[in-house]
OpenMM code with the backbone's topology and positions (N, CA, C; nanometers):
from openmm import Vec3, app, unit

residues = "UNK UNK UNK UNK UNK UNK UNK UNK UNK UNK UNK UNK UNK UNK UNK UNK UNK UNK UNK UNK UNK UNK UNK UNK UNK UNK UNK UNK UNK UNK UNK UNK UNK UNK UNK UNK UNK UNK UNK UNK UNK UNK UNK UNK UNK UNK UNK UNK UNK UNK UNK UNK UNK UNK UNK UNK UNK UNK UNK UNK UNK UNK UNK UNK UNK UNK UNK UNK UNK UNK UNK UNK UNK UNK UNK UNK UNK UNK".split()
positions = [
    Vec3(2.4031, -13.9100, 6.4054),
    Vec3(2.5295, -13.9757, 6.3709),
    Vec3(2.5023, -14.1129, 6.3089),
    Vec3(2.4023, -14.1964, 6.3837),
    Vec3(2.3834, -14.2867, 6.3202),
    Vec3(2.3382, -14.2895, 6.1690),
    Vec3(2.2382, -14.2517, 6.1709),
    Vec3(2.1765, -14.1897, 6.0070),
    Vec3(2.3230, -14.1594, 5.9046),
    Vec3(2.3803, -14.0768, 5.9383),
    Vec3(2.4879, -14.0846, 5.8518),
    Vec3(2.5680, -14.2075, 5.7947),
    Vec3(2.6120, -14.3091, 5.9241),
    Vec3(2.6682, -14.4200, 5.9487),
    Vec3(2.5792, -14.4901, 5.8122),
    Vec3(2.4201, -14.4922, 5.8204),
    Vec3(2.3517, -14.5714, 5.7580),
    Vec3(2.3656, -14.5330, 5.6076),
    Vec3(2.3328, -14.4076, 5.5823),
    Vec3(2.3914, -14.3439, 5.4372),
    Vec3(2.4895, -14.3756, 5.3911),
    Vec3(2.6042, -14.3553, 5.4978),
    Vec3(2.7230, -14.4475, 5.3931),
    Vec3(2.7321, -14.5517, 5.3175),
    Vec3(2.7271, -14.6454, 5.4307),
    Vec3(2.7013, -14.8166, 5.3951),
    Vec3(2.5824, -14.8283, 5.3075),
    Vec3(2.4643, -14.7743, 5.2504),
    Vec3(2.4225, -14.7706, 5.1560),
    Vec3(2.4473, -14.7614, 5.0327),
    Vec3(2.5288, -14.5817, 5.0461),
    Vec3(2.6148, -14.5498, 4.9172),
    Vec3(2.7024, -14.6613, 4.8876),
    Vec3(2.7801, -14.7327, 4.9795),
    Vec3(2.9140, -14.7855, 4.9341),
    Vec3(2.8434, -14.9553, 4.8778),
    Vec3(2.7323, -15.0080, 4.9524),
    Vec3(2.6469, -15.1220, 4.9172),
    Vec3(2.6138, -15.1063, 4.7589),
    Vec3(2.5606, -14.9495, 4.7110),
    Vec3(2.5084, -14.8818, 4.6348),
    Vec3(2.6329, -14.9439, 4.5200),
    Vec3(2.7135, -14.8632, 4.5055),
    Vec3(2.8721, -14.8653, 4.4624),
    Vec3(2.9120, -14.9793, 4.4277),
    Vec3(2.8836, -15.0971, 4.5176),
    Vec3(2.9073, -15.2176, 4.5210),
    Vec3(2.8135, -15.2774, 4.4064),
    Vec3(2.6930, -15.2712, 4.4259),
    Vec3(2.5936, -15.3338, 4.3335),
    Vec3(2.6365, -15.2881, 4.1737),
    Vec3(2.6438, -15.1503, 4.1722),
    Vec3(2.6946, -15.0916, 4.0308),
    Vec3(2.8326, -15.1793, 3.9602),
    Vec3(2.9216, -15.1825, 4.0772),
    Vec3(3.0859, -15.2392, 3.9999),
    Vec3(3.0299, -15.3538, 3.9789),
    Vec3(2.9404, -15.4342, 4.0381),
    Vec3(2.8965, -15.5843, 4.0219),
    Vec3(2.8386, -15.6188, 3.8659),
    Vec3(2.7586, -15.4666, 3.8749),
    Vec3(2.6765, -15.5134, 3.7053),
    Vec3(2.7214, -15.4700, 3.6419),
    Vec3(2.8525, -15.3723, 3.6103),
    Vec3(2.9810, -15.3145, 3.5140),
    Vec3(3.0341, -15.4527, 3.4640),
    Vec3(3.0577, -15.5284, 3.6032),
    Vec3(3.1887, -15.6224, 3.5550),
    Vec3(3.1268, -15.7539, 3.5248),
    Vec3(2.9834, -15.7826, 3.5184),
    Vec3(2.8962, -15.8963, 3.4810),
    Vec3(2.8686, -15.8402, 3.2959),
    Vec3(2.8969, -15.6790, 3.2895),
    Vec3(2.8255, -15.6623, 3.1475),
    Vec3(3.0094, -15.6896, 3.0528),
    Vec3(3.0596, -15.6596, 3.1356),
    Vec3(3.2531, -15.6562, 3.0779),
    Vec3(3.2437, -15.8293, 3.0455),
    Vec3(3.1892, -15.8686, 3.1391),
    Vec3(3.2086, -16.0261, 3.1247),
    Vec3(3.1274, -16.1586, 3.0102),
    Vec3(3.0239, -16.0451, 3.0250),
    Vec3(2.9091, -16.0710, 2.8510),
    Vec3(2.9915, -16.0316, 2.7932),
    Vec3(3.0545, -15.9104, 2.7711),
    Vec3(3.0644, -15.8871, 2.5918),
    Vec3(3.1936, -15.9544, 2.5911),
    Vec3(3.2721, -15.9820, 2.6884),
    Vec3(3.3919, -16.0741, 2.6688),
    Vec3(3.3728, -16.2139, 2.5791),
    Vec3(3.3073, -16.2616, 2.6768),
    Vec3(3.2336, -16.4174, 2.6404),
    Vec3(3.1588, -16.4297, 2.4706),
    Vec3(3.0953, -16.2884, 2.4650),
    Vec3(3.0573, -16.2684, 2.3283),
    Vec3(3.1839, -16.2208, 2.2250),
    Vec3(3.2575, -16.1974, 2.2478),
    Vec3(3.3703, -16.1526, 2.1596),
    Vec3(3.4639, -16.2786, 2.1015),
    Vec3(3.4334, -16.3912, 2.2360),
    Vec3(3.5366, -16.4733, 2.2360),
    Vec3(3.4844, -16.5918, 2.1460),
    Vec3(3.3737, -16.5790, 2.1916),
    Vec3(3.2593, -16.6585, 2.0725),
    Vec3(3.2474, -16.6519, 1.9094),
    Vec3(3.2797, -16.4968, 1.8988),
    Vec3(3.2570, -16.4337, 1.7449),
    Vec3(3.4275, -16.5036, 1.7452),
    Vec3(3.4991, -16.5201, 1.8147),
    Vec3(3.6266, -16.4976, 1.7331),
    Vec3(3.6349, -16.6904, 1.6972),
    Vec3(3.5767, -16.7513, 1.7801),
    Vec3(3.5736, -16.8856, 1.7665),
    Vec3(3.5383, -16.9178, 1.6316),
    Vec3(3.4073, -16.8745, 1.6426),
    Vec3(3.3547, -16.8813, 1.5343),
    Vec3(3.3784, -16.8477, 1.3871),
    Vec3(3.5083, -16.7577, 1.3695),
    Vec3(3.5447, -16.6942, 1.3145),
    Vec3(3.6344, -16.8076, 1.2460),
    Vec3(3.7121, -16.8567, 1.3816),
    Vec3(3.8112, -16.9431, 1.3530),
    Vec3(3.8064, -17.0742, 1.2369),
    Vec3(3.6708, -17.1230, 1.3096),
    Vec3(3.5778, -17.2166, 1.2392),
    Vec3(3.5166, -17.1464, 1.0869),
    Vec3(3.5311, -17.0273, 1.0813),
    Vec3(3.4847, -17.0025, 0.9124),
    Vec3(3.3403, -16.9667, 0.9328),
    Vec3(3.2882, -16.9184, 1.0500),
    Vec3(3.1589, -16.9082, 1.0780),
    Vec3(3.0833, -16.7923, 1.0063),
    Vec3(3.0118, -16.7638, 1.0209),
    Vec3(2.8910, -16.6270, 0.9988),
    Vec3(2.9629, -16.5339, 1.0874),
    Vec3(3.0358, -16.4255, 1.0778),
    Vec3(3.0329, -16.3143, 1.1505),
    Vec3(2.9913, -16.2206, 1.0439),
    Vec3(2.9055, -16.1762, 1.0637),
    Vec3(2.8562, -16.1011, 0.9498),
    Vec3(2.8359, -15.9635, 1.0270),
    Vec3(2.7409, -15.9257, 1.1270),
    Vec3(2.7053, -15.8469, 1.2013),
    Vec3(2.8234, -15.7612, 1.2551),
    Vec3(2.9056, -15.8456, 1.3532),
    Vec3(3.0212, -15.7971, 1.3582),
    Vec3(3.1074, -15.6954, 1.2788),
    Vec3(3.1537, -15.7491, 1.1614),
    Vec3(3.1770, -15.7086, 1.0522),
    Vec3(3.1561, -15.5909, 0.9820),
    Vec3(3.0047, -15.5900, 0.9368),
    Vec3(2.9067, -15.4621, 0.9778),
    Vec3(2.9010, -15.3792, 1.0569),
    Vec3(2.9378, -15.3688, 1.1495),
    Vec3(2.9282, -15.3039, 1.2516),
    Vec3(3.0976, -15.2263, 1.2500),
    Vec3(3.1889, -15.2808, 1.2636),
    Vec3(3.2909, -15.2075, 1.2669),
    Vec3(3.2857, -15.1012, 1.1986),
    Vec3(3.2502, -15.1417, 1.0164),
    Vec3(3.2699, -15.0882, 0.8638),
    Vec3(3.1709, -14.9649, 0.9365),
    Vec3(3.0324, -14.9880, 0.9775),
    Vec3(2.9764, -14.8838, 0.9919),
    Vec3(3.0601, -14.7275, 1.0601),
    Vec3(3.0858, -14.7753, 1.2027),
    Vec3(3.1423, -14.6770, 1.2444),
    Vec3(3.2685, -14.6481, 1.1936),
    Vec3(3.3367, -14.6890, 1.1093),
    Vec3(3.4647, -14.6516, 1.0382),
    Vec3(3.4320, -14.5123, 0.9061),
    Vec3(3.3093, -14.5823, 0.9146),
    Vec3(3.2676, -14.4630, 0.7657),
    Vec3(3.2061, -14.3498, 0.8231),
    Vec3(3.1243, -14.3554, 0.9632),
    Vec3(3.0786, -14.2618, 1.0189),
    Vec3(3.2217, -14.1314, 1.0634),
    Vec3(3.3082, -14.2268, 1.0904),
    Vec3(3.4293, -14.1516, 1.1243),
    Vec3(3.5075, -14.0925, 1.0153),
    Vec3(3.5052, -14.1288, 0.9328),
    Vec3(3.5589, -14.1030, 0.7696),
    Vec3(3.4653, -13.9832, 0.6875),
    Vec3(3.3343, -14.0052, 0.7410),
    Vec3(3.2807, -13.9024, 0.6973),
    Vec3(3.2540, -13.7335, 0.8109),
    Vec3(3.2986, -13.7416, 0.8982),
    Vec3(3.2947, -13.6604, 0.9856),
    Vec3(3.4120, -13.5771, 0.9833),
    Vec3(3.5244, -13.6688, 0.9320),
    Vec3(3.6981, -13.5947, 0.9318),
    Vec3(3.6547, -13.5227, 0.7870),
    Vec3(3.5829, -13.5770, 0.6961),
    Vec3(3.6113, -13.5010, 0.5464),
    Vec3(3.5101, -13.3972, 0.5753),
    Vec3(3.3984, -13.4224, 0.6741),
    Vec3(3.3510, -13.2614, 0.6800),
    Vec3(3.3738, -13.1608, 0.7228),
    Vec3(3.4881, -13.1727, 0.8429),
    Vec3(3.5761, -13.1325, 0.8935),
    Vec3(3.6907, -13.0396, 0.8206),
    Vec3(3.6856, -13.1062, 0.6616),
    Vec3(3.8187, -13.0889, 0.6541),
    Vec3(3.7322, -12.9587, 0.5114),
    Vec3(3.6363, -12.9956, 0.4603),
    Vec3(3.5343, -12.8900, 0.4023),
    Vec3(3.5288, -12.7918, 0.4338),
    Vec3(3.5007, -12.8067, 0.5510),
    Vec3(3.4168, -12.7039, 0.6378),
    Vec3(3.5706, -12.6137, 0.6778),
    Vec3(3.6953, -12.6534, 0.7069),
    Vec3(3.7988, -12.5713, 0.6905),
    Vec3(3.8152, -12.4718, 0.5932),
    Vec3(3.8154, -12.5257, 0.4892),
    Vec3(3.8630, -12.4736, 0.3125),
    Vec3(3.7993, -12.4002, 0.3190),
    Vec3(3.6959, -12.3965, 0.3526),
    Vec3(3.5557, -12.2947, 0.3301),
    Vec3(3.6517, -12.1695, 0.4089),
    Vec3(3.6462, -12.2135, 0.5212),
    Vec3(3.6907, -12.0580, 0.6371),
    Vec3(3.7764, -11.9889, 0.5575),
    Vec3(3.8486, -12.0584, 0.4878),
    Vec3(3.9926, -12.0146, 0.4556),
    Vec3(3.9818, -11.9478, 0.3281),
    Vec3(3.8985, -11.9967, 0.2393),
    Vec3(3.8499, -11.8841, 0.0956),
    Vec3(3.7723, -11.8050, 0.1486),
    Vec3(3.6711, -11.8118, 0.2361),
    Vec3(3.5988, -11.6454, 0.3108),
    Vec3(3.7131, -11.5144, 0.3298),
    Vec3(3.8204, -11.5490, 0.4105),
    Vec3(3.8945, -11.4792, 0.4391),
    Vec3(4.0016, -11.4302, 0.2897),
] * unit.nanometer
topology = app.Topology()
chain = topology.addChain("A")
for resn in residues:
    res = topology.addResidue(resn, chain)
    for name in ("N", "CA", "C"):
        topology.addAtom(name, app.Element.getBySymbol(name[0]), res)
């Protein structure tokens, strides 16, 4: 019984440590977001940023039009 007792309070210690470094990494990229936007404000270098959105916007842009290929196709087979 005890042993069990001890497993718990591990898991939940366990649990504990995890939400701790979730909400320390939520709290970086906050602090970093809030920074880019400062900086932004000021006329700064966000360049990376920037980049980075455009990237995954086109990754997504190109995935819907293959999507949408790869339909047409089915549809002249038949």
């Amino acid at each position: 019984m005890e042993m069990q007792m001890k497993e718990m309070m591990d898991a939940m210690l366990n649990q504990q440590k995890v939400q701790m470094e979730m909400q320390s990494t939520i709290q970086a990229q906050q602090a970093r977001i809030e920074q880019l936007e400062s900086q932004q404000a000021m006329g700064g270098l966000v360049a990376p940023a920037a980049t980075h959105v455009h990237s995954q916007q086109q990754s997504h842009a190109y995935t819907s039009s293959f999507n949408c290929h790869r339909s047409s196709e089915e549809v002249s087979k038949s």
